[in-house]
Structure formats: C-alpha cells, structure tokens
MOPAC internal coordinates of N, CA, C and O (Angstrom, degrees):
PM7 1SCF
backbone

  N    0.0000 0     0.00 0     0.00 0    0    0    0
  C    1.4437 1     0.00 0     0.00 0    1    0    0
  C    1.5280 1   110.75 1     0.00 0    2    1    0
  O    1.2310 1   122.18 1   159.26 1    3    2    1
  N    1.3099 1   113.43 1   -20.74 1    3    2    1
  C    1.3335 1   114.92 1  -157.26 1    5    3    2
  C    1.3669 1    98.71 1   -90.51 1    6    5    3
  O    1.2310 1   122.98 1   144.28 1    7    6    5
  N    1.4386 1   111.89 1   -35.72 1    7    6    5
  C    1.6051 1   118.84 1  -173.59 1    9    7    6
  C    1.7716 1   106.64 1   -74.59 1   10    9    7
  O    1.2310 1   116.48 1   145.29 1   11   10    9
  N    1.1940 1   124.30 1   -34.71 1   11   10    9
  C    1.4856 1   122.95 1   160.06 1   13   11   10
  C    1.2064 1   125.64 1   -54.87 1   14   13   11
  O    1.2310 1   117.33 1   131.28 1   15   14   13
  N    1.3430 1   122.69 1   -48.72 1   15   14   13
  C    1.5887 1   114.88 1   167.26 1   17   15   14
  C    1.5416 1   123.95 1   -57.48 1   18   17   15
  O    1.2310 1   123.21 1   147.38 1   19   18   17
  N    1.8901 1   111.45 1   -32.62 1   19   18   17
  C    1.1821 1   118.32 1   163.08 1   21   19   18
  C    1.4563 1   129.02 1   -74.25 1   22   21   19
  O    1.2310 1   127.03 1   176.35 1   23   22   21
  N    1.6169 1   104.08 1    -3.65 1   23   22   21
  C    1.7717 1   114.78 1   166.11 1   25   23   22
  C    1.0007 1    79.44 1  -104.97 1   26   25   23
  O    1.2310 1    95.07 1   155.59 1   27   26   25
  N    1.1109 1   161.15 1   -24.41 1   27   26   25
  C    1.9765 1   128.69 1   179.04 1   29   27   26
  C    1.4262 1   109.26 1   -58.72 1   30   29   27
  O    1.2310 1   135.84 1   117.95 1   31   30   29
  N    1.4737 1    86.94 1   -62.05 1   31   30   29
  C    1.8782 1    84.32 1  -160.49 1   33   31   30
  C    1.4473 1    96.70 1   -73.88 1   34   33   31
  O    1.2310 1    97.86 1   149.97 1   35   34   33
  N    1.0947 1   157.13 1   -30.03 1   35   34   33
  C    1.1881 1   137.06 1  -170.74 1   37   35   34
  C    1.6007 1   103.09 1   -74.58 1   38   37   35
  O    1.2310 1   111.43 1   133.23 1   39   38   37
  N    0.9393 1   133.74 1   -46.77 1   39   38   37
  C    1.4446 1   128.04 1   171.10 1   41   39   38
  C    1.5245 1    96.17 1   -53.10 1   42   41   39
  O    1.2310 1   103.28 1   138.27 1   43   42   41
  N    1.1318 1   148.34 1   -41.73 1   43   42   41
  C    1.8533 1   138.05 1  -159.97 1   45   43   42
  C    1.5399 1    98.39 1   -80.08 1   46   45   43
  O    1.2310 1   121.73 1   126.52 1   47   46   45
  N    1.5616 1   114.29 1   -53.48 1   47   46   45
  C    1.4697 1   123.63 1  -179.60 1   49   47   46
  C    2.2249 1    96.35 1   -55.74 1   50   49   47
  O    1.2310 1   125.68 1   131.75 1   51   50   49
  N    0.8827 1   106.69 1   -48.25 1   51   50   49
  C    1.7530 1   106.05 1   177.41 1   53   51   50
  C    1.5762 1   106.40 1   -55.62 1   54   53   51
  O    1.2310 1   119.23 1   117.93 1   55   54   53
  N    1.3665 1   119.07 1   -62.07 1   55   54   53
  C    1.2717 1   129.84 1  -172.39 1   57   55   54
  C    1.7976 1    89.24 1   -46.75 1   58   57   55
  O    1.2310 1   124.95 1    80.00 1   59   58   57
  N    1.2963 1   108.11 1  -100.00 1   59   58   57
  C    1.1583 1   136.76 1  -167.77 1   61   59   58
  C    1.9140 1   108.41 1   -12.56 1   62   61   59
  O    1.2310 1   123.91 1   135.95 1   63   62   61
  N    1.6761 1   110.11 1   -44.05 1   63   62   61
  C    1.4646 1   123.06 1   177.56 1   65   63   62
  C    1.4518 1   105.54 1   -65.06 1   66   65   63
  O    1.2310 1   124.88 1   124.40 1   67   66   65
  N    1.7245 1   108.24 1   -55.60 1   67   66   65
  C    1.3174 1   113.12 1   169.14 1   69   67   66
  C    1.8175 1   129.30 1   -10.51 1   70   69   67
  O    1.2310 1   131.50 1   101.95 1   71   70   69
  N    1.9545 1    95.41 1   -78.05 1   71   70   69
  C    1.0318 1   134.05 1   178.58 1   73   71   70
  C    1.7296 1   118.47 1   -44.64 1   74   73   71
  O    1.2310 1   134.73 1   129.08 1   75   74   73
  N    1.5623 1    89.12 1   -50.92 1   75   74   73
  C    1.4295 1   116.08 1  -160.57 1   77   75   74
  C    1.6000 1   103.46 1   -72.56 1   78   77   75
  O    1.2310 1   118.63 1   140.10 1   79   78   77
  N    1.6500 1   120.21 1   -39.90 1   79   78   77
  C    1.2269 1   130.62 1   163.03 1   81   79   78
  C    1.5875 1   124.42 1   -62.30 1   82   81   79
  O    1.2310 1   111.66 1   156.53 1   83   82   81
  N    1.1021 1   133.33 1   -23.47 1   83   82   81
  C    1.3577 1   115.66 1  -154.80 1   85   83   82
  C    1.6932 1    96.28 1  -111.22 1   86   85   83
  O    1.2310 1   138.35 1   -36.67 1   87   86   85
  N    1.6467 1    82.03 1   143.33 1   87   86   85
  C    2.0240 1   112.15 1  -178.42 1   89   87   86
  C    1.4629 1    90.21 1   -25.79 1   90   89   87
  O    1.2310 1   130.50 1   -30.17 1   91   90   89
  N    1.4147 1    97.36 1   149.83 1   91   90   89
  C    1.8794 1   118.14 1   168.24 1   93   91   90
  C    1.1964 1    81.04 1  -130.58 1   94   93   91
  O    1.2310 1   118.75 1   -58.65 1   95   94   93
  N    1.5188 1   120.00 1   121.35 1   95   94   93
  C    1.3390 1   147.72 1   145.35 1   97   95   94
  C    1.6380 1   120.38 1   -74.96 1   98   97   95
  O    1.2310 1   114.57 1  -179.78 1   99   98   97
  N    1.1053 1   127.90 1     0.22 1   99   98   97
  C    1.2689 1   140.45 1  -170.19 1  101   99   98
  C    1.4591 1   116.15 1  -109.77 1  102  101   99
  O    1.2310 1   115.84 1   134.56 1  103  102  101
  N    1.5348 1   125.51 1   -45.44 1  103  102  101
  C    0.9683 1   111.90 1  -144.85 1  105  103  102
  C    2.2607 1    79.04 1  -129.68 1  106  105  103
  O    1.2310 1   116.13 1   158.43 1  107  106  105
  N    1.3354 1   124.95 1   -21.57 1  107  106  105
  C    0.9981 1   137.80 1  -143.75 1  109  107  106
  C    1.6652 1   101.23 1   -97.88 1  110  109  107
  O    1.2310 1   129.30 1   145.40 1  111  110  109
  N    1.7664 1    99.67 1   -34.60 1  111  110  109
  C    1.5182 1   102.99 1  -176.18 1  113  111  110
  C    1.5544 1   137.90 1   -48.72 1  114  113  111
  O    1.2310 1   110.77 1   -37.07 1  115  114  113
  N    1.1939 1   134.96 1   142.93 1  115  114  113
  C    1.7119 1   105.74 1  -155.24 1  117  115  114
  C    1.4524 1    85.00 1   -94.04 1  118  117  115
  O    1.2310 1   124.71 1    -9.03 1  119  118  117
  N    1.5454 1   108.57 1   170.97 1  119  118  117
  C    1.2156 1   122.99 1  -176.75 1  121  119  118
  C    2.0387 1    94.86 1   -98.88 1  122  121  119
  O    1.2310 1   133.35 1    -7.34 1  123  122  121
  N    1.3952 1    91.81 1   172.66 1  123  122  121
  C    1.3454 1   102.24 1   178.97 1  125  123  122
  C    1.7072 1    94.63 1  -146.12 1  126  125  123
  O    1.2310 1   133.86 1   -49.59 1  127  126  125
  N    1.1968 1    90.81 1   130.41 1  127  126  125
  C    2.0647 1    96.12 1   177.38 1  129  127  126
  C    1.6155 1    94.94 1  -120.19 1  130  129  127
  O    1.2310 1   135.89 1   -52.82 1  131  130  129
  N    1.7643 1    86.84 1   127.18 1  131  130  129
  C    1.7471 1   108.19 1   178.46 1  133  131  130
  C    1.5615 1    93.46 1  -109.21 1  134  133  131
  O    1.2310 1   128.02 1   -60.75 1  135  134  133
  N    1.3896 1   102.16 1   119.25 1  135  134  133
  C    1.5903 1   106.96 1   172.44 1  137  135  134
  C    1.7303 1   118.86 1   -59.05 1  138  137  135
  O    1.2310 1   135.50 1   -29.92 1  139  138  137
  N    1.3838 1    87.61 1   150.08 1  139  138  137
  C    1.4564 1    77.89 1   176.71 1  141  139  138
  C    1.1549 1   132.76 1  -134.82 1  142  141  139
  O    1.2310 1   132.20 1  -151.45 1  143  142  141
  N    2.2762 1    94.04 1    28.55 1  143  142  141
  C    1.3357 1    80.73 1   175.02 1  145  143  142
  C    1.6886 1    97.98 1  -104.73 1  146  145  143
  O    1.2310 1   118.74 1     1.31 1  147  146  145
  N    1.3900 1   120.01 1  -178.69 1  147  146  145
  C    1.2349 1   128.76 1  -177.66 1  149  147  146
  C    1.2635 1   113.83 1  -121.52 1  150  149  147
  O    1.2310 1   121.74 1   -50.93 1  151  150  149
  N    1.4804 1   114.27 1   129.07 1  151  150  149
  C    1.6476 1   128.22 1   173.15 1  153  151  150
  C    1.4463 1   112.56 1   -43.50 1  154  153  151
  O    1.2310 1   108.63 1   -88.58 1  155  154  153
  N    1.3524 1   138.87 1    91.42 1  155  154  153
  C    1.5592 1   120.45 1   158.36 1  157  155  154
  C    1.1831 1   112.45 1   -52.50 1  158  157  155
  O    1.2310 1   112.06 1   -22.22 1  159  158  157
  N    1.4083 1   132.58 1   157.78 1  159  158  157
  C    1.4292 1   131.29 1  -166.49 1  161  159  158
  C    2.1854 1    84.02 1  -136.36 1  162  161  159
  O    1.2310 1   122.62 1   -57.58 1  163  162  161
  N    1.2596 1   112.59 1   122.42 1  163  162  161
  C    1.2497 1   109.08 1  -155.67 1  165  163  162
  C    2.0095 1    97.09 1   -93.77 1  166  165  163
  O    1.2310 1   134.78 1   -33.48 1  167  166  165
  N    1.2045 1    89.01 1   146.52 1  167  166  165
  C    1.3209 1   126.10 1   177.47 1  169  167  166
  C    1.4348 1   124.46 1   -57.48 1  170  169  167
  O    1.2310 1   117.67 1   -70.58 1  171  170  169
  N    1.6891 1   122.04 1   109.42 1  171  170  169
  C    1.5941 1   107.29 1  -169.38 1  173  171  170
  C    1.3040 1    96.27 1  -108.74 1  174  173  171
  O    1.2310 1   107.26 1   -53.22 1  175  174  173
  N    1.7667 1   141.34 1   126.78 1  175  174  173
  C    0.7714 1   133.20 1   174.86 1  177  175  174
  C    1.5593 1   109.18 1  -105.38 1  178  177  175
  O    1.2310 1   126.09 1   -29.05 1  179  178  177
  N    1.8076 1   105.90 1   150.95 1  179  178  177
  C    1.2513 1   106.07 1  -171.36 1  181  179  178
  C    1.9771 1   118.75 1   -90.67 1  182  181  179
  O    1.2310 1   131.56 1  -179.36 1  183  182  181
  N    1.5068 1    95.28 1     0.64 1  183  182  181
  C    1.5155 1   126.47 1   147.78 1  185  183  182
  C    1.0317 1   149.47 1  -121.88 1  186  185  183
  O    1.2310 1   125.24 1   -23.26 1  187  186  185
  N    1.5825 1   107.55 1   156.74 1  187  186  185
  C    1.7462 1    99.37 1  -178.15 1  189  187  186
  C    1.0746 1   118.85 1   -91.71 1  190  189  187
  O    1.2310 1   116.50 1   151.80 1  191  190  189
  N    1.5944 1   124.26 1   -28.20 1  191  190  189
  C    0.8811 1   127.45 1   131.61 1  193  191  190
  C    1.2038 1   165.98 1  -168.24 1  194  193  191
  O    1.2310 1   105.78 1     0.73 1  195  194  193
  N    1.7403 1   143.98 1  -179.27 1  195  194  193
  C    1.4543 1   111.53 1  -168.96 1  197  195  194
  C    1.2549 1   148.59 1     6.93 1  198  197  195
  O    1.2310 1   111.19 1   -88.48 1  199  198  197
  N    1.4282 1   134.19 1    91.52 1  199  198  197
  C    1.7876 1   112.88 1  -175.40 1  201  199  198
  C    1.2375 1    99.60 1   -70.97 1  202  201  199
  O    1.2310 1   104.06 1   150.51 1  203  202  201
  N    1.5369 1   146.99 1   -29.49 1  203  202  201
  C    1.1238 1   104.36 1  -170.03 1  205  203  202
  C    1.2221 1   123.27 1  -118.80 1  206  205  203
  O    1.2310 1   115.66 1  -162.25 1  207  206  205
  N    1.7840 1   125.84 1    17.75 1  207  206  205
  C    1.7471 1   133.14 1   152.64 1  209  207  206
  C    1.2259 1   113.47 1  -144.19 1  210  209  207
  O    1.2310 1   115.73 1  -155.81 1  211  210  209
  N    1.5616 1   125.71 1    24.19 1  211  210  209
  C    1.2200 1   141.09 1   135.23 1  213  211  210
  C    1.4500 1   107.24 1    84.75 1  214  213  211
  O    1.2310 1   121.59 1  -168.55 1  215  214  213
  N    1.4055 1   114.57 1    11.45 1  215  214  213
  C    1.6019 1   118.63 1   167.66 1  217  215  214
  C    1.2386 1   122.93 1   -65.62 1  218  217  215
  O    1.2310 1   117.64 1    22.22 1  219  218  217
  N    1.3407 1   122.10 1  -157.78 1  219  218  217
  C    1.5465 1   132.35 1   178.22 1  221  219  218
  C    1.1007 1   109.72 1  -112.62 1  222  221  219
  O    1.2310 1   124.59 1   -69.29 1  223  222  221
  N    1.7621 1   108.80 1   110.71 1  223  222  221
  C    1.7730 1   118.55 1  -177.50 1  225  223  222
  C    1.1640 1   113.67 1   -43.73 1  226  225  223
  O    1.2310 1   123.77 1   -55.25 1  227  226  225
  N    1.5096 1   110.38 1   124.75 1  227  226  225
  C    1.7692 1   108.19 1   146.51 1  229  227  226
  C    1.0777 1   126.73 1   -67.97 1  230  229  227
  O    1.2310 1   121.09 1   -17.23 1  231  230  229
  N    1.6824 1   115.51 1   162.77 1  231  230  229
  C    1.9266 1   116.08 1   167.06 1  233  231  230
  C    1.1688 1   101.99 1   -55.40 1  234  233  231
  O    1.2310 1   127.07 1   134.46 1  235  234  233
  N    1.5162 1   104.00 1   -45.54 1  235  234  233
  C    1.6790 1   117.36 1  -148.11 1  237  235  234
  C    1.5723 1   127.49 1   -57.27 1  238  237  235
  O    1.2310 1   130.20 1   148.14 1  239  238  237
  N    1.8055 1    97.93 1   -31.86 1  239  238  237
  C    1.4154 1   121.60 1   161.63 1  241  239  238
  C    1.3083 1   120.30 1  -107.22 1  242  241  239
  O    1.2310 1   120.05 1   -49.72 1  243  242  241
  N    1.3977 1   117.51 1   130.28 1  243  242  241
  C    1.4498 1    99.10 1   179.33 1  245  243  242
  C    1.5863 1    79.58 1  -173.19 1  246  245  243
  O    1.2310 1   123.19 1    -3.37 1  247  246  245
  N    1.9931 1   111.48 1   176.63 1  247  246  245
  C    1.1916 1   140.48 1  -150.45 1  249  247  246
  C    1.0828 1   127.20 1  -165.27 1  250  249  247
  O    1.2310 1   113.74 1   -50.26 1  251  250  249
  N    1.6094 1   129.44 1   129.74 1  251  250  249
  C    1.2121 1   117.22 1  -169.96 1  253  251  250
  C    1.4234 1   118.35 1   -92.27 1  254  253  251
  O    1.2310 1   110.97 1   -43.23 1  255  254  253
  N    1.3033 1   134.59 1   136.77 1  255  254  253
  C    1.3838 1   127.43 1  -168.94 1  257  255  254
  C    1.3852 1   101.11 1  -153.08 1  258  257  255
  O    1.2310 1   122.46 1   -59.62 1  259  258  257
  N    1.7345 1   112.90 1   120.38 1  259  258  257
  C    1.1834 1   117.01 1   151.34 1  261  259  258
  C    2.0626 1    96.18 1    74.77 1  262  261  259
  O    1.2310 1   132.00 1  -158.92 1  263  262  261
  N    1.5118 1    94.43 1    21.08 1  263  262  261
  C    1.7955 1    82.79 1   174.24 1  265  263  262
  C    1.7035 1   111.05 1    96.42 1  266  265  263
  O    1.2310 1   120.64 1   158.97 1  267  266  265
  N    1.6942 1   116.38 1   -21.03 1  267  266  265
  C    0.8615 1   130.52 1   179.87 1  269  267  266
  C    1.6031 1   135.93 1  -111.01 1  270  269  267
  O    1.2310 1   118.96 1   -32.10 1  271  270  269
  N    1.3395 1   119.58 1   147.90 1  271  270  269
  C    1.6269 1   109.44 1   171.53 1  273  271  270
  C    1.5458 1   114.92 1  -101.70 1  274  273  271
  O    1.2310 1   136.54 1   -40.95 1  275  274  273
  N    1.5538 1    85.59 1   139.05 1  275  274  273
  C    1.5064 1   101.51 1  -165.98 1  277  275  274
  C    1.7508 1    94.83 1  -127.37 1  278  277  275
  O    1.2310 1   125.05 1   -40.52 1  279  278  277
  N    0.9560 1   107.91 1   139.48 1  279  278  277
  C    1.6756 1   135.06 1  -168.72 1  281  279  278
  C    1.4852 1    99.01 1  -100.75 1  282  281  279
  O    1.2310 1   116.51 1    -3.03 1  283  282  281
  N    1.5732 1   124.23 1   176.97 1  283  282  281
  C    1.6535 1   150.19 1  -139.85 1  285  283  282
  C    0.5910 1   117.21 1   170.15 1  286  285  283
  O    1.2310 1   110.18 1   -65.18 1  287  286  285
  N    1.2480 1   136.05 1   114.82 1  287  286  285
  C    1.7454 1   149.11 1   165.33 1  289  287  286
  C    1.4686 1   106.71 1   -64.90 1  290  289  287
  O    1.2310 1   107.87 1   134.48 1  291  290  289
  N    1.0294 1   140.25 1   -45.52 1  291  290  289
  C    1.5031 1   128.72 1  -162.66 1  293  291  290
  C    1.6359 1   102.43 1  -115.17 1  294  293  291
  O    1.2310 1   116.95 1    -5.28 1  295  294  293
  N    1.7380 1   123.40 1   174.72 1  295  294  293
  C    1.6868 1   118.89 1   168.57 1  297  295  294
  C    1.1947 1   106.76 1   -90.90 1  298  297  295
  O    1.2310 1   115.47 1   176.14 1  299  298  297
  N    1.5140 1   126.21 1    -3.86 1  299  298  297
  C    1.4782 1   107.75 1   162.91 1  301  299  298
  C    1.7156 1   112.17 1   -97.91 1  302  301  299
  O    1.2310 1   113.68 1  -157.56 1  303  302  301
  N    1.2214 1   129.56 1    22.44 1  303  302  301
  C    1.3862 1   114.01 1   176.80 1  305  303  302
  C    1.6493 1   112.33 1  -105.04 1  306  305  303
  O    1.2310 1   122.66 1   179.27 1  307  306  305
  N    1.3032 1   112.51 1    -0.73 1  307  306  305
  C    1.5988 1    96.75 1   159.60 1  309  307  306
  C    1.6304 1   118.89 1   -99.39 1  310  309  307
  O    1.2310 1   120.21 1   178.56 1  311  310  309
  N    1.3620 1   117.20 1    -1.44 1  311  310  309
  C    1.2761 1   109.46 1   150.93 1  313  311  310
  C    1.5648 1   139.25 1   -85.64 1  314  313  311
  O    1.2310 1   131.29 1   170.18 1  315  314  313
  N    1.2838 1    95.82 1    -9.82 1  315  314  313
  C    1.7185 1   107.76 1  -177.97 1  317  315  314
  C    1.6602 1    77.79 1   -97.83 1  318  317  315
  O    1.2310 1    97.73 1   128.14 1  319  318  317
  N    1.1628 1   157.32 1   -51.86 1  319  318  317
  C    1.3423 1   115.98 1   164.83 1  321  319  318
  C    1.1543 1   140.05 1   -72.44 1  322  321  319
  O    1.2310 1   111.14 1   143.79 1  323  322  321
  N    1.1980 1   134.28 1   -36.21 1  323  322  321
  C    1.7301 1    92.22 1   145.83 1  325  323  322
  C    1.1441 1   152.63 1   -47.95 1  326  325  323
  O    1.2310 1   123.48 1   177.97 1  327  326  325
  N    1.4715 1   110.94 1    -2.03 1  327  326  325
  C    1.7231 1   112.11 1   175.25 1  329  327  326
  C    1.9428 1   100.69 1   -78.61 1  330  329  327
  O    1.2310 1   129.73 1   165.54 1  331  330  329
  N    1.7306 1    98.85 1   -14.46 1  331  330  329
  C    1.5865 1    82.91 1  -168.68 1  333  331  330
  C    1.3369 1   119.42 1   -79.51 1  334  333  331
  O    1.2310 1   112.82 1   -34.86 1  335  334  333
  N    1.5222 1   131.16 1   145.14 1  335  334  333
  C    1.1253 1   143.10 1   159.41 1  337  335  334
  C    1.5218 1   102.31 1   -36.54 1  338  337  335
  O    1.2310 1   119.12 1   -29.57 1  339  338  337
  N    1.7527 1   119.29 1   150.43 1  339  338  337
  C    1.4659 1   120.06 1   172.65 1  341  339  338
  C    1.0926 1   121.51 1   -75.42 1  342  341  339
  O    1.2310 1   115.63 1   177.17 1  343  342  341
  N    1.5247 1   125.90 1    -2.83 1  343  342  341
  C    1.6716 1   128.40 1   164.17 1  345  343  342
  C    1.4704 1    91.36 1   -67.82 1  346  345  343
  O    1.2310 1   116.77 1   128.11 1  347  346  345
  N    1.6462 1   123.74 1   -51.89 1  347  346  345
  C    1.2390 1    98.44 1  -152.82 1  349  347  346
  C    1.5069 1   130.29 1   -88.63 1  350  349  347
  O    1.2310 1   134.99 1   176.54 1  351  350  349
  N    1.5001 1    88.60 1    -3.46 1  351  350  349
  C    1.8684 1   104.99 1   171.62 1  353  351  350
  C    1.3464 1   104.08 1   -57.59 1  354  353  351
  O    1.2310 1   132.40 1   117.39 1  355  354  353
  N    1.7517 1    93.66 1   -62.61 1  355  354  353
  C    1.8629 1   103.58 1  -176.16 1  357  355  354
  C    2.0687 1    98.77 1   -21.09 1  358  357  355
  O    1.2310 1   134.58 1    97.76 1  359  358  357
  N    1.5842 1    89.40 1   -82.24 1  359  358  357
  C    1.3366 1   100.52 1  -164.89 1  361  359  358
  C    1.3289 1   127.87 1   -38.71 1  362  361  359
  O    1.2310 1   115.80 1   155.14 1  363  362  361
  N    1.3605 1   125.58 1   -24.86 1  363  362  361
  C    1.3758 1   145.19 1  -170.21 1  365  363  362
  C    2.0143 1   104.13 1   -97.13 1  366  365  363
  O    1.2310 1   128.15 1   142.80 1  367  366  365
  N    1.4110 1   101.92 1   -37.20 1  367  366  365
  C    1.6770 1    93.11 1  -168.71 1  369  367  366
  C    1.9110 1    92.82 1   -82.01 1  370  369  367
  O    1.2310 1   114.65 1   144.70 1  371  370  369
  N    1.4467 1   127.75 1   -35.30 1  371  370  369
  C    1.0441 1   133.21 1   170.32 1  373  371  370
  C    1.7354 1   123.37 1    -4.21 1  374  373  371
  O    1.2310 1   130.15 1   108.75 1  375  374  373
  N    1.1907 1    98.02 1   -71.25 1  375  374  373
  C    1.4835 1   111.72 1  -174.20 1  377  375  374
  C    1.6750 1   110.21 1   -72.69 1  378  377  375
  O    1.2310 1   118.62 1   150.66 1  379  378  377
  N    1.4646 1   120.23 1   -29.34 1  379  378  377
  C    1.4288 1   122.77 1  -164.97 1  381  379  378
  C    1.2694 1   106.23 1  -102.60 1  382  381  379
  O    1.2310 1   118.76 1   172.81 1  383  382  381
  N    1.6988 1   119.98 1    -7.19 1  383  382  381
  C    1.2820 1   124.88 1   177.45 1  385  383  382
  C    1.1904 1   117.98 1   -41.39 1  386  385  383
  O    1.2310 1   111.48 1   -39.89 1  387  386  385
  N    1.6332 1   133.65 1   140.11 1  387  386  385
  C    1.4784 1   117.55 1   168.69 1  389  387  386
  C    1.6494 1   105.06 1  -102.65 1  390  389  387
  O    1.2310 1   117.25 1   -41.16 1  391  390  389
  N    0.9612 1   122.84 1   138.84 1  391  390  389
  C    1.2660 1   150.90 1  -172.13 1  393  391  390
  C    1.4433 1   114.50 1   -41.13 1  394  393  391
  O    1.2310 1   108.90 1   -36.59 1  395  394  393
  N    1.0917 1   138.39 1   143.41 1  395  394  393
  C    1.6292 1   133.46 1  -168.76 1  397  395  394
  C    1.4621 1   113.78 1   -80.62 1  398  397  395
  O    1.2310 1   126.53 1   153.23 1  399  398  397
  N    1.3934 1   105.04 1   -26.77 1  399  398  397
  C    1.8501 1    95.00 1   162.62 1  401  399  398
  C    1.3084 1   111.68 1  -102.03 1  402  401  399
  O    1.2310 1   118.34 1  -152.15 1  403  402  401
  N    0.9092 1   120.76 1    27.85 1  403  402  401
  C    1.6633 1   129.61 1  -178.57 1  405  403  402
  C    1.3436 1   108.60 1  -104.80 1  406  405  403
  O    1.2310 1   126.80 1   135.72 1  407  406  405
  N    1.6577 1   104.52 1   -44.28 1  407  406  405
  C    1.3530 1   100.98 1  -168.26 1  409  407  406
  C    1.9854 1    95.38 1  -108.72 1  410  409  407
  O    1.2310 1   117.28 1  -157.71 1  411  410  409
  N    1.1923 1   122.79 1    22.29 1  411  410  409
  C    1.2072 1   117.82 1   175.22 1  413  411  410
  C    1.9560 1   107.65 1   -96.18 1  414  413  411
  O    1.2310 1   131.46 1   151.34 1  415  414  413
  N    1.7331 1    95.49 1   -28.66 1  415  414  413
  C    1.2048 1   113.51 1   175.13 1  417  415  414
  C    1.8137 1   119.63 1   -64.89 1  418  417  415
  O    1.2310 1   124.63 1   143.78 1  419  418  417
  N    1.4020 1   108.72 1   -36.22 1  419  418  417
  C    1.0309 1   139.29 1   160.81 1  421  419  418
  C    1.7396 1   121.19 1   -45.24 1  422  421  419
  O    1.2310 1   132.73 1   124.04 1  423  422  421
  N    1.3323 1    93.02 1   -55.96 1  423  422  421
  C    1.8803 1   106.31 1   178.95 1  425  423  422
  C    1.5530 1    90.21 1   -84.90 1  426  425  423
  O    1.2310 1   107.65 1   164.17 1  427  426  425
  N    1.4742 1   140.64 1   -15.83 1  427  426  425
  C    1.6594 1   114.12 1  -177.02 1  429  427  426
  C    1.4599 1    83.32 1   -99.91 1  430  429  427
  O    1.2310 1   101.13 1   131.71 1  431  430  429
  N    1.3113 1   151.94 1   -48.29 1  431  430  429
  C    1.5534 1   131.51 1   170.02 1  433  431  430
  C    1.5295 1   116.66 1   -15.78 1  434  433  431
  O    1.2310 1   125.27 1   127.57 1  435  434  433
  N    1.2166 1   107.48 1   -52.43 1  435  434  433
  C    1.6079 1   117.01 1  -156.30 1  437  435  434
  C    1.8534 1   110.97 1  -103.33 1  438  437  435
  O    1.2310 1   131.57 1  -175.73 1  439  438  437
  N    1.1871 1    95.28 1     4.27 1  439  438  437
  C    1.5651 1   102.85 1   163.64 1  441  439  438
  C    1.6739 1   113.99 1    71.15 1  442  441  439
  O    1.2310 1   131.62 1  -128.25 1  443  442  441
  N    1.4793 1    95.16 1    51.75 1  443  442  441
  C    1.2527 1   103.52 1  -173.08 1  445  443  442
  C    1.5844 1   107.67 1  -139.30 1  446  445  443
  O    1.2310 1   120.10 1   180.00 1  447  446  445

C-alpha cells in the first residue's frame, strides 16, 4: 500500500512538472501591432483655383496638365475639362494659375 501512494504522487508530481513545463502557444504568443494610420503625402496644386467653377480644388479630383496637377471643386469639372480644346484650357487655367515662386515655395514646404 505504501509503495502505491509513493507511485501516485510521484507520477502526479511527474505529470504535474510535465504539464507545468511545456510552451503555451496560446496565451504566450507575442502580439505584433500594424499601425493603422496612414501617411497622407500632401498635394501641390498648380492652382488656386478651379478653372472651370472657380471653387477650392480637391485631392480627390484632379488632372494632369502641362506636366502638372491641377485640382476641381465639383465631379463634373474634370470632365468638362477634358472636353476642352488646348486654347481653351490655356485660357481657363490662366487666371487660377499659381505663380512659379509660389508654387516652388509650396514643393520646398512639403519636402520635395
């Protein structure tokens, strides 16, 4: 009898070390945090504003012209410019143009 209680507990004290030792994959794993916010990378426009309803450009709309991005206040003003002939862009981006040290000041703001 005596030798069974001394195979009990030594088998429970074995079990128990067993148990008590081995990797926890569950609760032990490290976490990893993926940010979530995202860098905007800011917007140089080559106007101040709208050529064709004279608002304040969005990012969201915009156009390449002449090498440059040009912004739109409304979702129908980058299609009514492309319907225009290049006289009439000229004539229309003319007045809203921003200025070459204006907008050079603009690209050294923004680290470009």
């Amino acid at each position: 009898m005596r030798n069974s209680v001394i195979f009990i507990s030594g088998s429970l004290l074995l079990l128990s070390v067993v148990i008590g030792c081995r990797e926890r994959d569950d609760d032990t794993a490290p976490v990893i945090q993926v940010p979530t916010t995202v860098e905007a990378t800011p917007v140089s426009f080559a106007n101040k504003k709208c050529p064709i309803m004279g608002g304040t450009p969005s990012v969201d709309l915009t156009a390449q012209y002449e090498g440059k991005t040009i912004g739109f206040c409304c979702d129908g003003c980058p299609q009514k410019w492309a319907a225009l002939s290049d006289e009439a862009k000229a004539e229309k981006f003319a007045p809203v143009a921003v200025e070459t040290d204006e907008q050079d000041s603009q690209q050294n703001a923004s680290g470009k």
